[in-house]
DOZA-860637 format. One record per residue (C-alpha): residue number from 1; residue in one letter; x, y negated, z. Coordinates in pm, 1 decimal. Each point is the difference from the previous one (the first is absolute). Layout:
BEGIN
(NUM,A,(X,Y,Z))
...
END
This chain:
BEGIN
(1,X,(17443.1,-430.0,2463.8))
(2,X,(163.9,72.5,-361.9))
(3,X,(-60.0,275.3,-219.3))
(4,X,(153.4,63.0,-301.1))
(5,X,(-207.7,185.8,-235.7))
(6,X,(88.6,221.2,-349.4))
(7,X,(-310.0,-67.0,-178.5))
(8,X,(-37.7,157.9,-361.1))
(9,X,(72.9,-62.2,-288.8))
(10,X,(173.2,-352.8,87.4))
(11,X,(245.6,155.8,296.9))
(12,X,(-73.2,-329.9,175.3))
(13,X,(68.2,-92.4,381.1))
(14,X,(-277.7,-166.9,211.6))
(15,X,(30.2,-177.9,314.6))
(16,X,(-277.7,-70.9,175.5))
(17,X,(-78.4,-270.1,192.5))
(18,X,(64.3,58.8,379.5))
(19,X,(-313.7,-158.6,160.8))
(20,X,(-139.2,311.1,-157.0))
(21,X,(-52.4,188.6,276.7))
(22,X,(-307.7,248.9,208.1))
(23,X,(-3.5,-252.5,296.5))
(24,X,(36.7,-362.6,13.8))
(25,X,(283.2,-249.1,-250.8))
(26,X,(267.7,-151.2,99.8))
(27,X,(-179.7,-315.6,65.9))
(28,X,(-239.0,127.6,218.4))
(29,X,(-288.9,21.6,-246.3))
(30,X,(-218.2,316.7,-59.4))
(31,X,(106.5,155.0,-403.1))
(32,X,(-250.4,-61.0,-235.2))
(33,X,(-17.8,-45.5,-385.1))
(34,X,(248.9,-299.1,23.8))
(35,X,(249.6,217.4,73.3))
(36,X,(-4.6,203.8,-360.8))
(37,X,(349.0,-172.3,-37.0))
(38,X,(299.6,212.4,-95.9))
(39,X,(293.1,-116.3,-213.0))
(40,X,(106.8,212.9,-247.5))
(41,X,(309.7,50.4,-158.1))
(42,X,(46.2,218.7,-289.3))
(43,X,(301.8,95.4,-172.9))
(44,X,(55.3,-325.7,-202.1))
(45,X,(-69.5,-214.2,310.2))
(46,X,(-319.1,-165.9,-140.4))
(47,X,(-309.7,-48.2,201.3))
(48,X,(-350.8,102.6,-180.7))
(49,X,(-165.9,-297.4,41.1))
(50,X,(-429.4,-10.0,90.3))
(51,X,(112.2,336.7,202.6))
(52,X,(262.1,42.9,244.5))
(53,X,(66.2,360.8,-39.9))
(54,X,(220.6,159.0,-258.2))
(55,X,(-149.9,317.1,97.1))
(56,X,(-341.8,-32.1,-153.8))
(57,X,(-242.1,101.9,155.4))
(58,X,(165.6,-61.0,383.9))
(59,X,(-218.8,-313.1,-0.9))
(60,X,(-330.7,247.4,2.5))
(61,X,(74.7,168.7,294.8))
(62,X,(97.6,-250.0,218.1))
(63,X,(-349.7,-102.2,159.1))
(64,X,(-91.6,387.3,71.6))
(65,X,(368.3,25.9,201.1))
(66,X,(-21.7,-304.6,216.0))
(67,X,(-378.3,143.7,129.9))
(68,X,(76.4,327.8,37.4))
(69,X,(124.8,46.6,346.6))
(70,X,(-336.8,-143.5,78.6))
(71,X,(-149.5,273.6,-161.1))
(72,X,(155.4,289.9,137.1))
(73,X,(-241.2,261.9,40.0))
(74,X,(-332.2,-248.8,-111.3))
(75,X,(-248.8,142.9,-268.0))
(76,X,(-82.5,-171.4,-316.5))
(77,X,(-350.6,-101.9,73.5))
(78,X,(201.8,-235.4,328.9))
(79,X,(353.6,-89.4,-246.3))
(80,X,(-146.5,-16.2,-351.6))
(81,X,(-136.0,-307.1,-172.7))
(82,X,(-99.6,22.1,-330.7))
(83,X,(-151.6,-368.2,79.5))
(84,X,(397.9,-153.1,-21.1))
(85,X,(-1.6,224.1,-347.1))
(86,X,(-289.6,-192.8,-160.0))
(87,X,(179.9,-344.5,152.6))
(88,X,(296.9,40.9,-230.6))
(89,X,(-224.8,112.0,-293.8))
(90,X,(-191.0,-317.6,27.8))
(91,X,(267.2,-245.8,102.0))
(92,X,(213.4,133.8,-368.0))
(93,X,(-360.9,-51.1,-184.9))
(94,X,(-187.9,341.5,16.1))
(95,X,(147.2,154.7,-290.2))
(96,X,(-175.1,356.1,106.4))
(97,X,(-346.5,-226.4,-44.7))
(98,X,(58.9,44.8,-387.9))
(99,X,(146.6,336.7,-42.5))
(100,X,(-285.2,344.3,79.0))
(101,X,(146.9,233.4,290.6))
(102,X,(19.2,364.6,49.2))
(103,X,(91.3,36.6,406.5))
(104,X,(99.8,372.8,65.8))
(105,X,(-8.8,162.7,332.9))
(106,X,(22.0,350.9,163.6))
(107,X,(261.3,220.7,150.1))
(108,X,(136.3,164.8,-263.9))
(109,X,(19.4,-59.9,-418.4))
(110,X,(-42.2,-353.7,20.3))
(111,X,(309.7,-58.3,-213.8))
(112,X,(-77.3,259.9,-258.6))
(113,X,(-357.2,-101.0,-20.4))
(114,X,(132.7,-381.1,-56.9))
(115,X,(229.6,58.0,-202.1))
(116,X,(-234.8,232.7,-244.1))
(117,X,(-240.9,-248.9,-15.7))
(118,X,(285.4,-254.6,-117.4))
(119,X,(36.7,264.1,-279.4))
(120,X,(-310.0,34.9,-105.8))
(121,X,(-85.8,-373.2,8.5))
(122,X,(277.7,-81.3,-216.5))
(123,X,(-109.1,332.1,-227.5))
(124,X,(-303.2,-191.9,-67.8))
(125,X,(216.0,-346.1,-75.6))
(126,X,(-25.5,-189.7,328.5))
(127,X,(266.1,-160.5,132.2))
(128,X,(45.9,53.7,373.9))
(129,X,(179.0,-64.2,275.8))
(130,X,(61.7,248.8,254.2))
(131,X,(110.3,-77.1,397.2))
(132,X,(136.9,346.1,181.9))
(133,X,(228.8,81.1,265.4))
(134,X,(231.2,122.8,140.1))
(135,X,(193.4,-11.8,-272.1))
(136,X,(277.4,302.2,-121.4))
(137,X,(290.1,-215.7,-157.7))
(138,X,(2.7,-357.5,22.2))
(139,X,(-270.0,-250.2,173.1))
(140,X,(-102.3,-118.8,-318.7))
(141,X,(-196.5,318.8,-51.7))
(142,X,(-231.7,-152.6,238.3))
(143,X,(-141.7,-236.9,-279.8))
(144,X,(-1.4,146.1,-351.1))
(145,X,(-214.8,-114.6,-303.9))
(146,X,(-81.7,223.2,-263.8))
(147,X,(282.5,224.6,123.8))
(148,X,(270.0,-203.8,44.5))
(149,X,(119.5,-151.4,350.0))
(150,X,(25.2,-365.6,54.4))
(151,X,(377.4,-125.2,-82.8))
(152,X,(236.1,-202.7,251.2))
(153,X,(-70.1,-328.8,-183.1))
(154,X,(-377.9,13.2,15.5))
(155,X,(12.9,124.3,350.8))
(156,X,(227.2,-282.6,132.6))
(157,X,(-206.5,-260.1,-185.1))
(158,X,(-359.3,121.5,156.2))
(159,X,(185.3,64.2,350.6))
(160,X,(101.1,-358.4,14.3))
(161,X,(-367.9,-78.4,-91.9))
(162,X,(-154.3,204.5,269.6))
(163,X,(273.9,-19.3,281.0))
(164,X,(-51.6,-377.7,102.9))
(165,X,(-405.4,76.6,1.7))
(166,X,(38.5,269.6,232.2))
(167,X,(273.4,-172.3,236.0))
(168,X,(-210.8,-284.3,36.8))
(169,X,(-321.0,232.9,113.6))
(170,X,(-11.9,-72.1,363.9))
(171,X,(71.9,397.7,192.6))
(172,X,(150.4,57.8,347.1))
(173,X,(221.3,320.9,-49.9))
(174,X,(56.7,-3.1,378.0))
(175,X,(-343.5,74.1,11.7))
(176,X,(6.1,268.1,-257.8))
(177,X,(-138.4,-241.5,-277.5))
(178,X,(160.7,41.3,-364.2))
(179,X,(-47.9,41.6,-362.5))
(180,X,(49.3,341.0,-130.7))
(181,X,(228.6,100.4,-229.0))
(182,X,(-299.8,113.6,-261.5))
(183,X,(-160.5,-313.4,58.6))
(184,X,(364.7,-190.2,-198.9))
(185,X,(26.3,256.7,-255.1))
(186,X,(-340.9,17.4,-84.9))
(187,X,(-45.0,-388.6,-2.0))
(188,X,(367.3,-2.9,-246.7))
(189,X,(-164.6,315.7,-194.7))
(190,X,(-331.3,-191.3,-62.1))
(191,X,(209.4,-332.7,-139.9))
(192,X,(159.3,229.8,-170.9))
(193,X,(-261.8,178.5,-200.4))
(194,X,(-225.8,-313.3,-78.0))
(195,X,(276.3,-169.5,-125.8))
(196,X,(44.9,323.8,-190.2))
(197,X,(-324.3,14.5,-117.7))
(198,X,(-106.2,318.3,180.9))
(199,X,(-340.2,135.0,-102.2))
(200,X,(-50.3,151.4,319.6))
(201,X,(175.8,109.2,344.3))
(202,X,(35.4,391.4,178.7))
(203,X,(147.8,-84.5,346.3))
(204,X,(74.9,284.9,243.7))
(205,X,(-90.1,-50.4,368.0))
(206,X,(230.6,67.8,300.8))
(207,X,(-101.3,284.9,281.9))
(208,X,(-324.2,-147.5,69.3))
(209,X,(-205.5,-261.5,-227.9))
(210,X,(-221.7,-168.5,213.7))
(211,X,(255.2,-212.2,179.6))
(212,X,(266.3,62.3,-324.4))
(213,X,(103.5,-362.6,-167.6))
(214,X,(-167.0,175.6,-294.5))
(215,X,(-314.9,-69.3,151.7))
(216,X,(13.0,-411.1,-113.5))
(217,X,(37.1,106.6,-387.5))
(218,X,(-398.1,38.0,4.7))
(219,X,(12.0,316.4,-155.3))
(220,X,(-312.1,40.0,-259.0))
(221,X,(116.5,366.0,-12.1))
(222,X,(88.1,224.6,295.8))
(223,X,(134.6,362.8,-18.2))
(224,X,(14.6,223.7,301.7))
(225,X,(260.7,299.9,-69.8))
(226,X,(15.2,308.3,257.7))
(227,X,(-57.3,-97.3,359.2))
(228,X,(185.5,186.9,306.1))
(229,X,(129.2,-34.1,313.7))
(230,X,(302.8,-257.6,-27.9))
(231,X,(166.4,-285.4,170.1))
(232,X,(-236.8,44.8,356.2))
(233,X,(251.1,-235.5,180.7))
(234,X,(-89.2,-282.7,-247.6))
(235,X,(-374.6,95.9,-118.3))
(236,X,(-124.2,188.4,281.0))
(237,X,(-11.7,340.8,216.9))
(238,X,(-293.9,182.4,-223.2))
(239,X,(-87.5,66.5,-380.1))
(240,X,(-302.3,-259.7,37.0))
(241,X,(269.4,-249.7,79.9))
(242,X,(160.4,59.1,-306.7))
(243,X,(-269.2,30.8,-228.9))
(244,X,(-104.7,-308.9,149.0))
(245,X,(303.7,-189.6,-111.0))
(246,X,(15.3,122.8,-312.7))
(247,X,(-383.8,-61.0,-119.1))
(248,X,(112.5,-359.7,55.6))
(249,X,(161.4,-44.7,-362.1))
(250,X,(-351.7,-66.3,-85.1))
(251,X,(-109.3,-311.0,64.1))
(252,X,(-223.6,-308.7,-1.2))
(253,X,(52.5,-15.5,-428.9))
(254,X,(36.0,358.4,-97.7))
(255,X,(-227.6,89.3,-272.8))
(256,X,(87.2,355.6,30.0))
(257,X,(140.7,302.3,193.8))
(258,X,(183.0,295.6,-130.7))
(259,X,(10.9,303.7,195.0))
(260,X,(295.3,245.1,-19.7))
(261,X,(-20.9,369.2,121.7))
(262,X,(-35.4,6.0,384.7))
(263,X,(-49.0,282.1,280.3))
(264,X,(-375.7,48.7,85.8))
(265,X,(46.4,-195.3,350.7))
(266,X,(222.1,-317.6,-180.9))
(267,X,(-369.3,-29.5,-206.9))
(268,X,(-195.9,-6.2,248.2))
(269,X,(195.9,-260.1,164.0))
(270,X,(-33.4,-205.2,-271.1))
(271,X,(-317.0,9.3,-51.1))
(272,X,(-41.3,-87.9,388.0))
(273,X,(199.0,-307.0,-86.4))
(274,X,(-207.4,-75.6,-299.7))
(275,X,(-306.6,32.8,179.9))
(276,X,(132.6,-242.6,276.8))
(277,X,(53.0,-260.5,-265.1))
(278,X,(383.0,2.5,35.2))
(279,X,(77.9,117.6,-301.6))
(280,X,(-163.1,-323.8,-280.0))
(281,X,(-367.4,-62.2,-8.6))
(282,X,(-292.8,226.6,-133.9))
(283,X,(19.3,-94.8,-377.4))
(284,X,(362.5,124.7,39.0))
(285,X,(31.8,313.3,-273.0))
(286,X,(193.3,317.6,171.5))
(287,X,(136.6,250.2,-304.7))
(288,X,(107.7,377.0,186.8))
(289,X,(216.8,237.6,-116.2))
(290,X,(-176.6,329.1,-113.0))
(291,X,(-309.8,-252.4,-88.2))
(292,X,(45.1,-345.2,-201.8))
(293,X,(328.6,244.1,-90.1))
(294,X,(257.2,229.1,34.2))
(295,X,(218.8,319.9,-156.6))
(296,X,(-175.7,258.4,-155.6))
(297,X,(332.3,205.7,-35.9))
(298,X,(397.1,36.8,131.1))
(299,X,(274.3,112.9,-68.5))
(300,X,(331.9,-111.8,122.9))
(301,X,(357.9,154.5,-41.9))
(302,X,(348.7,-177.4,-60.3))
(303,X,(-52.1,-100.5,-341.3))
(304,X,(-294.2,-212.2,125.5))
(305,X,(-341.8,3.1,71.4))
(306,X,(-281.4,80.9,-212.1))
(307,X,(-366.1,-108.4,76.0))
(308,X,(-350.8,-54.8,-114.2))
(309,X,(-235.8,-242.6,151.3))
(310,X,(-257.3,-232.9,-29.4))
(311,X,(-145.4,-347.0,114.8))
(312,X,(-367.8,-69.0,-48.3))
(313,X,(-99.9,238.0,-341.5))
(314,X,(311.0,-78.8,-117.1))
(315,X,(255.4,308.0,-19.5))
(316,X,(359.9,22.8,-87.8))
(317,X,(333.7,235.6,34.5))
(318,X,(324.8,-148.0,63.2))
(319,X,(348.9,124.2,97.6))
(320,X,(203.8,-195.4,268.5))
(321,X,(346.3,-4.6,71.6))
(322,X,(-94.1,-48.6,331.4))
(323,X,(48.3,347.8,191.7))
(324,X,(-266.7,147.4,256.5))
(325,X,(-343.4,35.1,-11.8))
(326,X,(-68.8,-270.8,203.8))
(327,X,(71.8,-210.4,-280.1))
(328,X,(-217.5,116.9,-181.0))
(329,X,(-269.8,-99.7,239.8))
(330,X,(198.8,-360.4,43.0))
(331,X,(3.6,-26.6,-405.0))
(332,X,(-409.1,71.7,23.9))
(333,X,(-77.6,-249.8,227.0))
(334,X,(257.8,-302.4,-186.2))
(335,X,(-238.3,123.3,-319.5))
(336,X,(-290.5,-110.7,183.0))
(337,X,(108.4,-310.6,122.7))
(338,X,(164.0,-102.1,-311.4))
(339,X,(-337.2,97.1,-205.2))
(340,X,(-171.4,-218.1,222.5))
(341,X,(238.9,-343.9,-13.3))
(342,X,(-32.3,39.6,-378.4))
(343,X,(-332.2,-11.8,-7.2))
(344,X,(10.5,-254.2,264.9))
(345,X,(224.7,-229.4,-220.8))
(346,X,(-257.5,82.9,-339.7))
(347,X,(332.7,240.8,-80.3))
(348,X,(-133.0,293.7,62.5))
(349,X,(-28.0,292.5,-14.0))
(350,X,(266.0,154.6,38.1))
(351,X,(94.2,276.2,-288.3))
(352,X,(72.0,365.4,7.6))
(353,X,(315.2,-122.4,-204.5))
(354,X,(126.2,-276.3,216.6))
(355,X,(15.9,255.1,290.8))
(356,X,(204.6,243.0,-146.3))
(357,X,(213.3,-295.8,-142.5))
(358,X,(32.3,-85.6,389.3))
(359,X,(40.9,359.4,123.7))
(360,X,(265.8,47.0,-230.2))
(361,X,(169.9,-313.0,80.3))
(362,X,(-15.8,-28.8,404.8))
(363,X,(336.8,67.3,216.8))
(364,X,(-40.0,-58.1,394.0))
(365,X,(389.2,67.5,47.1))
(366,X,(87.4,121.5,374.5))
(367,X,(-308.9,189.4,-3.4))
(368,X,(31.2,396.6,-40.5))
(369,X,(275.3,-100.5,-314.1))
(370,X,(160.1,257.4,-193.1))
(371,X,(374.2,-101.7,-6.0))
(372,X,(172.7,293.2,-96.4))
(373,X,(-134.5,318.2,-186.6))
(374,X,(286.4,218.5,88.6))
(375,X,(20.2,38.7,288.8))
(376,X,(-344.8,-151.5,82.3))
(377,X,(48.2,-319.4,183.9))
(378,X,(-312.9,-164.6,101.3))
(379,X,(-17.5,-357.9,130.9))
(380,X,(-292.3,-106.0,261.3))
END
């Protein structure tokens, strides 16, 4: 099998290899991690060398495509192993072991909510790293530090440190066995960002979060956005299912637990889970919206959104870019959590002034944008 693939910005071809296949090689022999071969050919006819794909990130996805017609119609708690995720992080050293974690998780606002609490981190002079998905323009979105995505150089240098460590991690994709996609950019995003000298890391999890690849990071922070009905197929038939899933960002480290607005029912869930134990140990500290904090006032139009809220006895106003009211309540809850990792880090707290430095300053493109004033073109 050849494909030749336009990849941006390079307009280079790649061939891949042809024992890359869903069933069984051309020798006879099931396809596994030694088959992350492909030559690549770009337009000057040179061969990146440590990585054999001129399109970049090709090389990430190849473990998830071999298993997946194994997985047809499997949920994540039988296909997902965030297990393989922590393998790669410790074979390449355990750079997440030295750099503090933010996991977020829910349904909905889990990109806003990251990416305002990248804001308002760096407001109050951290530097951070931030790991989101999927991404708008270019793959490199995926792994940004202090704003700015991670270039083709740095990229290809980490990939060619991380792709031989996963290859050689013994899966059977025949058996539905492989390394996730998040697991590889998170492990390239966390050599990335200690090399970097990241203060600290906001990574967003996938549809669920206990079985997510985020859940090896060891998160000493876990924030739970709005909870609904989503993804059944791959989570489960009912709400309790779901909530389930998604109380597992928290886990066996997490000092803390941050709340965002829910339904009445999604609350109750959670505290079912909580009570069960599933959701990090007693001395585990849970911060609700509309308690530990929340908006005190809204107002959102087209010019923005304009809000007052607090966290703790600590009030504030700020006016986001961000349209909706719902961000609003996303902005309220990144507040909290950022309040409390500053403190955490004996950086704290956070100001009045450094949040309406970051309210300001935060763009989410893709999400409810304001392209064109006349006529009104909105982008979501």
């Amino acid at each position: 099998l050849a494909v030749l693939k336009t990849a941006a910005p390079d307009r280079s071809r790649t061939v891949w290899n042809p024992r890359i296949k869903s069933g069984r090689s051309s020798d006879g022999e099931p396809p596994s991690h030694r088959s992350w071969k492909a030559a690549a050919v770009g337009e000057s006819g040179r061969r990146l060398e440590g990585v054999g794909f001129l399109a970049l990130d090709d090389w990430i996805y190849a473990s998830y495509l071999a298993a997946r017609p194994a997985n047809a119609g499997r949920p994540d708690r039988e296909v997902r192993r965030p297990d393989l995720a922590a393998a790669v992080l410790r074979a390449i050293g355990s750079p997440h072991e030295a750099l503090p974690t933010v996991v977020v998780a829910g349904s909905k606002g889990k990109g806003s909510t990251a990416v305002s609490l990248a804001f308002l981190l760096r407001a109050a002079g951290l530097s951070v790293g931030l790991l989101t998905g999927p991404p708008l323009r270019s793959f490199h979105e995926r792994i940004r530090l202090n704003g700015r995505p991670i270039d083709d150089g740095d990229f290809l240098r980490l990939s060619a440190v991380v792709e031989p460590v996963a290859r050689g991690i013994p899966i059977d994709p025949a058996k539905g066995e492989y390394i996730g996609p998040i697991a590889l950019w998170q492990a390239v995003g966390y050599l990335y960002f200690r090399e970097k000298g990241a203060d600290v890391v906001v990574a967003e999890a996938g549809r669920g979060a206990r079985f997510d690849d985020t859940r090896a990071l060891g998160a000493r922070w876990a924030v739970i956005t709005p909870i609904f009905e989503e993804h059944v197929s791959e989570l489960g038939p009912t709400l309790a299912d779901i909530v389930w899933h998604k109380a597992g960002a928290v886990g066996p480290r997490t000092e803390a637990v941050f709340v965002g607005r829910q339904r009445p029912d999604v609350f109750r869930l959670l505290q079912d889970v909580r009570r069960r134990g599933e959701a990090g140990g007693p001395s585990v500290r849970w911060a609700t919206f509309g308690e530990a904090f929340g908006v005190t006032a809204c107002a959102a139009d087209l010019q923005g959104t304009r809000m007052a809220g607090f966290v703790g006895r600590t009030s504030y106003r700020a006016t986001l870019a961000l349209l909706g009211r719902h961000q609003a309540d996303n902005f309220a809850l990144a507040v909290a959590v950022a309040d409390a990792v500053l403190r955490s880090l004996g950086r704290g707290p956070l100001s009045p002034a450094a949040i309406e430095r970051a309210a300001a300053r935060v763009r989410w493109p893709g999400r409810l944008e304001r392209l064109l004033e006349r006529p009104l073109v909105l982008l979501d």
